[in-house]
C-alpha positions in Angstrom: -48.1 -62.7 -36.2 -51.3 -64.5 -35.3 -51.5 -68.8 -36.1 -53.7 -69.3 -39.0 -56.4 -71.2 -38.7 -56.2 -74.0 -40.9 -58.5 -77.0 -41.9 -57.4 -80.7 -43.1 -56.2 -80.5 -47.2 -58.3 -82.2 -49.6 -56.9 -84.9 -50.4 -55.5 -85.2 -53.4 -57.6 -86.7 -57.1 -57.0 -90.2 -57.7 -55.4 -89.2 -61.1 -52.6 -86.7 -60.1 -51.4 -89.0 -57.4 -51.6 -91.6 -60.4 -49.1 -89.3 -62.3 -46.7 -88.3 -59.4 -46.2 -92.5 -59.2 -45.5 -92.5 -62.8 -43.0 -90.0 -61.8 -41.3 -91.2 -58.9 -42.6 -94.2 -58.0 -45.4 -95.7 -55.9 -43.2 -96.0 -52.5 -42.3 -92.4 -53.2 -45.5 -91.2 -53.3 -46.2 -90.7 -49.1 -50.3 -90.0 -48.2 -50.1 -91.3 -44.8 -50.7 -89.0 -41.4 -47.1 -89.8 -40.1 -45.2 -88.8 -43.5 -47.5 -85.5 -43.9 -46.8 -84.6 -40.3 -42.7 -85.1 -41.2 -42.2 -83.6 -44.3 -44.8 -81.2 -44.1 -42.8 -79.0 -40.9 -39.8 -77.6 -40.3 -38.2 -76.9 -36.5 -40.6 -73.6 -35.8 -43.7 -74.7 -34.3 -45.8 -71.5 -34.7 -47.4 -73.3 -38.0 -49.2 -76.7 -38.1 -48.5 -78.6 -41.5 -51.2 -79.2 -43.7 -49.4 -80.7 -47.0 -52.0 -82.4 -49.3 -49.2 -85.8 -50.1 -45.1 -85.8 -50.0 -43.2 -86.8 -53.6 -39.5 -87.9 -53.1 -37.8 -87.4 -56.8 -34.4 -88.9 -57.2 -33.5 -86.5 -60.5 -33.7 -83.0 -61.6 -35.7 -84.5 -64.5 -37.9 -86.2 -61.6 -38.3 -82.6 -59.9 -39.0 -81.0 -63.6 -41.5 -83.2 -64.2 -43.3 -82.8 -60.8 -43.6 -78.9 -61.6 -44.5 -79.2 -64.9 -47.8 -81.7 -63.3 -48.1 -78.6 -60.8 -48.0 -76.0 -63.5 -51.0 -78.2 -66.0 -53.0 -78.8 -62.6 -52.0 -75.5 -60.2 -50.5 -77.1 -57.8 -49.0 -75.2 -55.3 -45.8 -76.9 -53.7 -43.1 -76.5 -50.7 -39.6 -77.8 -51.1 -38.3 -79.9 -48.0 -34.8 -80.4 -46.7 -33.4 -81.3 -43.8 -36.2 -79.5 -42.0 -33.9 -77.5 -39.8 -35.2 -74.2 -41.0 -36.4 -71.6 -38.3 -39.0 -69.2 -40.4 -41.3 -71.2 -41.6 -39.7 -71.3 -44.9 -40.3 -75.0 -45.2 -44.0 -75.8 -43.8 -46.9 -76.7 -46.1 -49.8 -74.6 -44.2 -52.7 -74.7 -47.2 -52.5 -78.3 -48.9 -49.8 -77.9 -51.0 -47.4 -80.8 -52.6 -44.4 -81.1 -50.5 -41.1 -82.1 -52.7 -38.9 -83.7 -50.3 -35.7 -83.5 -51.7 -33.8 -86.3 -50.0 -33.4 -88.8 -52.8 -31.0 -86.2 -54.5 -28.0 -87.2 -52.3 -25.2 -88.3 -54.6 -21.8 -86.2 -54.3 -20.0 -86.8 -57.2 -17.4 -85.5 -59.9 -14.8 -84.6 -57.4 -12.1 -82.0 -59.0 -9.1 -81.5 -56.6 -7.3 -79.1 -59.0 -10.3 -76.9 -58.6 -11.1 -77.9 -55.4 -15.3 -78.2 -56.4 -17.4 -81.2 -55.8 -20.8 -81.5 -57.4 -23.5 -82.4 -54.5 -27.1 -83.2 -54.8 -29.8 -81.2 -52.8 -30.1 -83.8 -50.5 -26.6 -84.0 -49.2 -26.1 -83.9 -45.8 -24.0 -80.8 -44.8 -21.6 -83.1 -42.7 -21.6 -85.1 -45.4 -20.2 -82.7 -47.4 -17.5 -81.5 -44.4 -16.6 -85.5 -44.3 -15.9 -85.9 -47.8 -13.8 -82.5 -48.1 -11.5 -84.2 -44.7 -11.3 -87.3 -46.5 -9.6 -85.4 -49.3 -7.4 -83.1 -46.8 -9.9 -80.6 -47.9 -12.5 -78.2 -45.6 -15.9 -77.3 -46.2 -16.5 -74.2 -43.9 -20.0 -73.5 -43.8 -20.8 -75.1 -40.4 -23.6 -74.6 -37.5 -25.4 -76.9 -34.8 -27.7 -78.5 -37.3 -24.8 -79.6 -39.9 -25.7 -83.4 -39.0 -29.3 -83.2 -40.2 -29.7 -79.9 -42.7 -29.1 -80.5 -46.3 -27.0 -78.4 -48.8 -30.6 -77.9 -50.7 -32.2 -75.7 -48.1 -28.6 -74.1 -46.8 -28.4 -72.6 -50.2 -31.9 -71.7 -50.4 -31.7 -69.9 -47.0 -28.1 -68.6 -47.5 -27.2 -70.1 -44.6 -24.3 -68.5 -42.8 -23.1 -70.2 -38.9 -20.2 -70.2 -36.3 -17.4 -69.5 -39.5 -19.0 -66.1 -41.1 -16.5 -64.0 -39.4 -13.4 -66.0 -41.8 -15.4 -68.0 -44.2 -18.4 -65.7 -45.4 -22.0 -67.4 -46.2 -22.8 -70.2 -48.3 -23.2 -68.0 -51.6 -19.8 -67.9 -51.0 -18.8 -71.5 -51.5 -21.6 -72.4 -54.4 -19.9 -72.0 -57.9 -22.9 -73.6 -59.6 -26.1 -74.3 -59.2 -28.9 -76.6 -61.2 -32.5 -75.3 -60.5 -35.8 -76.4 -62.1 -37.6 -72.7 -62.4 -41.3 -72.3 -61.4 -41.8 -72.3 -65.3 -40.5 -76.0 -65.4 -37.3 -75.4 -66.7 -33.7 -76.7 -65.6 -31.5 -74.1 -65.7 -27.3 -74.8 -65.3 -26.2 -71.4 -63.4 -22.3 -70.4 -63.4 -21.1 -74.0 -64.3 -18.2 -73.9 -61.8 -16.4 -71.2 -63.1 -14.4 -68.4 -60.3 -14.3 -65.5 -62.7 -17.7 -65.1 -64.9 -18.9 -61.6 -65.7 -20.6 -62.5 -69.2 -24.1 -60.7 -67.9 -26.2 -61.3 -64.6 -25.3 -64.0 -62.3 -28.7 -65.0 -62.1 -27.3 -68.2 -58.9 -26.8 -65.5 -56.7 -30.9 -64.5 -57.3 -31.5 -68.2 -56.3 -29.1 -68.3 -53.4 -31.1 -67.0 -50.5 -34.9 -67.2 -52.2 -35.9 -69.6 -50.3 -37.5 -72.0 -53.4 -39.7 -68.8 -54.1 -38.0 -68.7 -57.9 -37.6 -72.8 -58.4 -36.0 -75.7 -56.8 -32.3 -76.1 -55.8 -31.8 -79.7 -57.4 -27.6 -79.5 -57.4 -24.6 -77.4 -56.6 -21.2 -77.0 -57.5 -19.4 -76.8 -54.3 -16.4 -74.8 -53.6 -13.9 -76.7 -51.1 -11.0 -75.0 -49.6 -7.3 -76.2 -47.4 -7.8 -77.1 -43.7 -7.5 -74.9 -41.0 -4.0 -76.0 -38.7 -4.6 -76.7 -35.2 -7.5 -75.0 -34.5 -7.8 -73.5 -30.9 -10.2 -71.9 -29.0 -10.5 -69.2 -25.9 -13.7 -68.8 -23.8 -13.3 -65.7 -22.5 -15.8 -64.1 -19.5 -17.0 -60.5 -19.9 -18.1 -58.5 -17.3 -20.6 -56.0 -19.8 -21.2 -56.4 -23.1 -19.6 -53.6 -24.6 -16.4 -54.9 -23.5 -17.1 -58.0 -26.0 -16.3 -55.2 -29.0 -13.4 -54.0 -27.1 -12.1 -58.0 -27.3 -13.1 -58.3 -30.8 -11.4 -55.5 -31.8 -8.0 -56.1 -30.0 -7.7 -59.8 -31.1 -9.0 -59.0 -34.8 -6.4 -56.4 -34.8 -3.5 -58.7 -34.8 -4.7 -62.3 -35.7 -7.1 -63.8 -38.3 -9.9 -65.5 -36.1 -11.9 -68.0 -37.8 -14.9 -68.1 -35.5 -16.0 -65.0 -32.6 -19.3 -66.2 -31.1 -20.7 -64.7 -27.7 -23.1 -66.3 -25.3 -24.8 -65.1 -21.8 -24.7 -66.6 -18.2 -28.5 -67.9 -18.8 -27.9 -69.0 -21.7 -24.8 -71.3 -20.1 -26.2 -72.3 -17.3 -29.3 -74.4 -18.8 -26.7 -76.0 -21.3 -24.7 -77.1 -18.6 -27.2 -78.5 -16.5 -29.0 -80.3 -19.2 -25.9 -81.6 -21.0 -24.0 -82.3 -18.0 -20.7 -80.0 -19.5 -18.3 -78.4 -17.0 -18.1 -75.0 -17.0 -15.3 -73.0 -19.1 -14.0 -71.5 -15.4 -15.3 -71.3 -12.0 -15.8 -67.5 -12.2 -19.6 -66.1 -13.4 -20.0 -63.3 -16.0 -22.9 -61.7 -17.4 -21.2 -62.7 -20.9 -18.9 -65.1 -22.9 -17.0 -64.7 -26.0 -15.9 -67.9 -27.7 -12.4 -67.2 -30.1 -11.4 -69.5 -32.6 -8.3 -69.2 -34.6 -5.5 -71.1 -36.2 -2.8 -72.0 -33.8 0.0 -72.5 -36.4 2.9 -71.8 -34.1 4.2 -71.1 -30.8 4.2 -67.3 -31.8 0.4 -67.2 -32.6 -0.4 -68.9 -29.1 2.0 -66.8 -27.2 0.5 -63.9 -29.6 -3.4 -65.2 -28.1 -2.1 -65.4 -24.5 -0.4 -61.5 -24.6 -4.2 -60.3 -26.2 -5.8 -61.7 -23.4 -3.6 -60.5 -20.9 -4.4 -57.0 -22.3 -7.8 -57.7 -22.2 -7.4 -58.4 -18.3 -5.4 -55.4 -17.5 -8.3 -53.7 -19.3 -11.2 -54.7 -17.5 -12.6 -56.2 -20.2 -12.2 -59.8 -19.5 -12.4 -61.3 -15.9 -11.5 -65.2 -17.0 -11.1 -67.4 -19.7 -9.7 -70.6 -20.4 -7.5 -71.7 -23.7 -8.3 -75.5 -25.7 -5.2 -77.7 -25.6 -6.4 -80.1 -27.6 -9.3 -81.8 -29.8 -11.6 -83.0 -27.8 -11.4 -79.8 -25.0 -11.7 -77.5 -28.4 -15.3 -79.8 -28.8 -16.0 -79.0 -25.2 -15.8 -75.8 -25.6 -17.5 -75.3 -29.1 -20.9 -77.5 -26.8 -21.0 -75.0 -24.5 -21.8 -72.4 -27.9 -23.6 -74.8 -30.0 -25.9 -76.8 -27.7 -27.6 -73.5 -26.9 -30.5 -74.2 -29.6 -31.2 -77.7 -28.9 -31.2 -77.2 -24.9 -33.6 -74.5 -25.0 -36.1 -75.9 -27.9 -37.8 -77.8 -24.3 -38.7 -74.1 -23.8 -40.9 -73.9 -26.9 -38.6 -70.6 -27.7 -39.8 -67.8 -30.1 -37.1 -67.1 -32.1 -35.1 -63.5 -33.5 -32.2 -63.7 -36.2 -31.1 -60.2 -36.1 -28.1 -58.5 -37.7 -26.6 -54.9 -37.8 -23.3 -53.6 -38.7 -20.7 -54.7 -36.0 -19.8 -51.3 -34.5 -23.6 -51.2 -33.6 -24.3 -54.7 -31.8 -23.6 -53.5 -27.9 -26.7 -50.6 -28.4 -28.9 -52.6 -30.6 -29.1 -55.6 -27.8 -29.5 -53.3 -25.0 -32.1 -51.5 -26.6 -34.0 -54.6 -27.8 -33.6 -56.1 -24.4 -34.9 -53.2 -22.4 -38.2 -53.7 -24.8 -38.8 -57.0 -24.0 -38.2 -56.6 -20.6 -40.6 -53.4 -20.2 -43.3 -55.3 -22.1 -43.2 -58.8 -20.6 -41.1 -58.9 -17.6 -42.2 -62.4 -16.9 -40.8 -63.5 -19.9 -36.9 -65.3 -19.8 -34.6 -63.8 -22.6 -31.7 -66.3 -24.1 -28.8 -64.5 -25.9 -26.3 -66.1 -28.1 -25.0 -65.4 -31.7 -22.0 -64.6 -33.9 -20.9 -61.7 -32.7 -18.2 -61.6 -35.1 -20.2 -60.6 -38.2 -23.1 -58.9 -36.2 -25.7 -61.4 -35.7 -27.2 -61.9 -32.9 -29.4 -64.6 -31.8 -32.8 -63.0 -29.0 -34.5 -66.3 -27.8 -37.7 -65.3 -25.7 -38.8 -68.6 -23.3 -42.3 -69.4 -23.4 -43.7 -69.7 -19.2 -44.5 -73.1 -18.7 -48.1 -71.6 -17.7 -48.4 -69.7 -21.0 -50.9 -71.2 -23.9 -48.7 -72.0 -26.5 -50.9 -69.8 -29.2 -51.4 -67.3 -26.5 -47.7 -67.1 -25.9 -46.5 -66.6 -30.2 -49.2 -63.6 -30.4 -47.6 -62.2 -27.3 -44.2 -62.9 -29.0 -45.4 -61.1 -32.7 -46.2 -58.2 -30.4 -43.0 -57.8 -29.2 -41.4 -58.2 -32.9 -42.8 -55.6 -33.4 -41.3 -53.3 -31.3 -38.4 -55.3 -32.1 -38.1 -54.7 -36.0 -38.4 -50.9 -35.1 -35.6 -50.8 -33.5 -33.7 -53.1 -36.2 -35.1 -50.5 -38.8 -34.0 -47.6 -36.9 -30.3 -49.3 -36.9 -30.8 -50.4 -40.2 -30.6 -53.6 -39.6 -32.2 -56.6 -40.9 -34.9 -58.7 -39.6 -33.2 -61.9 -40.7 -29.6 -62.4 -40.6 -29.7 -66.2 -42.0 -32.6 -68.4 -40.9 -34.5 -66.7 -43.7 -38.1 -65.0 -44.0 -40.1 -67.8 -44.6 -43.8 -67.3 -42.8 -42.5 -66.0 -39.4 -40.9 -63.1 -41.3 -42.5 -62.1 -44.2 -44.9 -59.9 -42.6 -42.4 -57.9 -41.3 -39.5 -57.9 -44.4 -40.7 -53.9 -44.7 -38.6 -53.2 -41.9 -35.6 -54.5 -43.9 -36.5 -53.5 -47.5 -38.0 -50.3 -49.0 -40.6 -50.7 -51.3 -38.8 -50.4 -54.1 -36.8 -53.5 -53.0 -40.2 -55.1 -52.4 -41.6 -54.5 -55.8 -39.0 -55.0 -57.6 -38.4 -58.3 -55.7 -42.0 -59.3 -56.7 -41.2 -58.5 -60.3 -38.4 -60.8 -60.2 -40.3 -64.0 -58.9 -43.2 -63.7 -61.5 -40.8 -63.8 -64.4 -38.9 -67.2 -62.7 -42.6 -68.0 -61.3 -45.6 -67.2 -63.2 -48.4 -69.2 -61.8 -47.2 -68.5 -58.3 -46.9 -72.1 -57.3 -43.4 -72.2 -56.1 -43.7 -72.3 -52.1 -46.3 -69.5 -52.3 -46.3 -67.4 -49.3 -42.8 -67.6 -48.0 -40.9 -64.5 -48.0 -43.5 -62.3 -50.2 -47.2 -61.9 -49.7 
């Protein structure tokens, strides 16, 4: 996918800017270059931002009011979060109003019999996790950007991370949801409730859509008990075929709550710019990270017997167990400080997903793409194994135009999203379509899907002002 080429935004008239400070306030009201630049981007760099002004409501009636302006004056708008996103989902490219939803950050109404919390778009996601340990609860849904994304755009994205494999994705911790619709209306979805079937569950619709229907302005979120003495093995692989063979003996006989994998390369810069130890002297072409709850002395000596199988077996060369807290952290940085060590790299990246059974193939036929194509180019593999997803991270050459580089890159997803089609795959296993993947969402959906998709966000959306775009042409 080529950069568009994009002029400045007009600004704004004098009289809607007028009316969003009625709104939300003067000070809320952001026009200068710094804010526009802020709010205006999320973490891909393939689009500049070009918002026309940035609005920060505080209510849903705040964030009703805003659409109903937008819908009297079409006004397209972009909802912002945390700005973690990694498709474009979240960049204002054509002077649109950017609703920055970080006001909305209250957690309230706390229900321990029902274990649900109600948590503005604007919460945190460790916020979230910190509140649920301060009740001896656990909010699973957790990934490397859990200190900066916001529960907002992890619903809007469906966002998933390193606990899929036990905990599912975050549709499946949301048991309500308050939206303002592209029609201006607030609509209360599911109220909380574990067993509704009384008609469509039109929260799932919004889960996942990426603010294309309306605006997540509040959720219902489900908590659930902690985990007991969690414990980790990094385990070196000499292929990656044999990472299934591991997965498959260890998820045979114990519940894992985490089963990520990483490569050499992708190790080796995280511990030289991070200054981490390695999990074990010995090199191998792969690592699997296990997680699981280490209840008992059976379950460890269980672990240890698995892994002693997967020696005899050839499948595992080395590995090394947590014994406590802080080396269970270690070990986790070696997995999760992948993204933020390679972003100096200016990486283009691929969230792809097929069924488990289907992963070792699938890589080794993307790989062997790349390579042919751009041998010059340095791949980065990582992702949750576990559930299928894995993570292809092509480095940009420190020689290589940065434009020049991303239409290289689209080239190659190309051939890429062939390959995912042929496996039936998907094109986006949980950073969403956005702009970086909406061009290419035929690969994952028929037509049929596409139309009927289409259908579905002119009922909730009429004018086509919400975040216009992203996900559907």
């Amino acid at each position: 996918m080529s950069k568009p080429q994009l002029s400045s935004s007009p600004p704004l008239p004098t009289r809607i800017i007028e009316q969003l400070q009625d709104i939300v306030g003067e000070s809320n009201v952001l026009l200068d270059e710094a804010s526009l630049l802020q709010y205006g981007r999320d973490w891909t760099r393939a689009y500049e931002p070009n918002a026309a002004a940035i609005t920060l409501p505080a209510t849903a009636l705040e964030v009703q009011s805003i659409v109903k302006l937008a819908i009297a004056e079409d006004l397209a708008l972009v909802p912002s979060g945390g700005r973690t996103g990694l498709s474009g989902g979240a960049v204002a490219v054509n002077g649109e109003l950017v609703v920055a939803l970080d006001r909305i950050n209250t957690i309230s109404d706390f229900n321990a019999i029902d274990r649900t919390v109600q948590c503005g778009a604007g919460v945190i996601t460790q916020q979230l996790q910190e509140f649920a340990e301060q009740q001896d609860l656990y909010y699973p849904v957790d990934f490397a950007s859990s200190g900066s994304s916001q529960i907002g755009g992890n619903i809007s994205t469906n966002a998933g991370g390193i606990k899929v494999i036990k905990y599912g994705m975050t549709r499946d911790w949301v048991a309500g949801l308050t939206v303002v619709t592209g029609a201006g209306e607030i609509l209360e979805l599911n109220r909380g409730l574990l067993k509704n079937n009384a008609g469509y569950d039109l929260r799932q619709l919004f889960i996942g859509a990426e603010g294309t229907l309306g605006f997540v302005v509040a959720a219902t979120m489900q908590l659930t008990r902690p985990p007991n003495n969690l414990t980790a093995l990094v385990l070196g692989v000499p292929e990656f075929s044999a990472i299934m063979e591991v997965l498959n003996s260890f998820q045979g006989k114990m519940d894992l709550t985490a089963f990520e994998f990483f490569s050499e390369q992708a190790l080796k810069k995280v511990v030289a710019e991070k200054e981490l130890q390695r999990p074990f002297v010995t090199e191998a072409p792969y690592y699997a990270l296990l997680e699981f709850e280490n209840a008992n002395a059976e379950t460890e000596e269980l672990a240890m017997s698995l892994f002693e199988l997967c020696l005899e077996r050839g499948w595992v060369i080395d590995g090394v167990m947590s014994h406590s807290l802080e080396q269970l952290k270690n070990l986790w940085r070696l997995r999760e400080d992948i993204s933020e060590t390679i972003s100096q790299w200016t990486p283009y990246k691929n969230d792809l997903s097929t069924v488990i059974s289907q992963v070792p193939g699938f890589l080794q036929e993307v790989e062997a793409v790349v390579v042919k194509h751009y041998p010059d180019f340095e791949i980065i593999w990582f992702g949750h194994i576990g559930d299928g997803n894995v993570h292809l991270n092509i480095l940009k050459p420190e020689s290589l135009d940065r434009e020049l580089f991303f239409a290289q890159c689209s080239e190659v997803s190309r051939w890429v999203f062939e390959i995912v089609q042929r496996y039936r795959g998907s094109v986006s296993a949980e950073h969403g379509v956005g702009l970086l993947k909406r061009d290419y969402l035929s690969y994952s959906r028929s037509a049929e899907e596409l139309v009927l998709m289409k259908q579905i966000k002119q009922v909730f959306d009429p004018k086509g002002l919400m975040n216009p775009g992203k996900v559907l042409l």
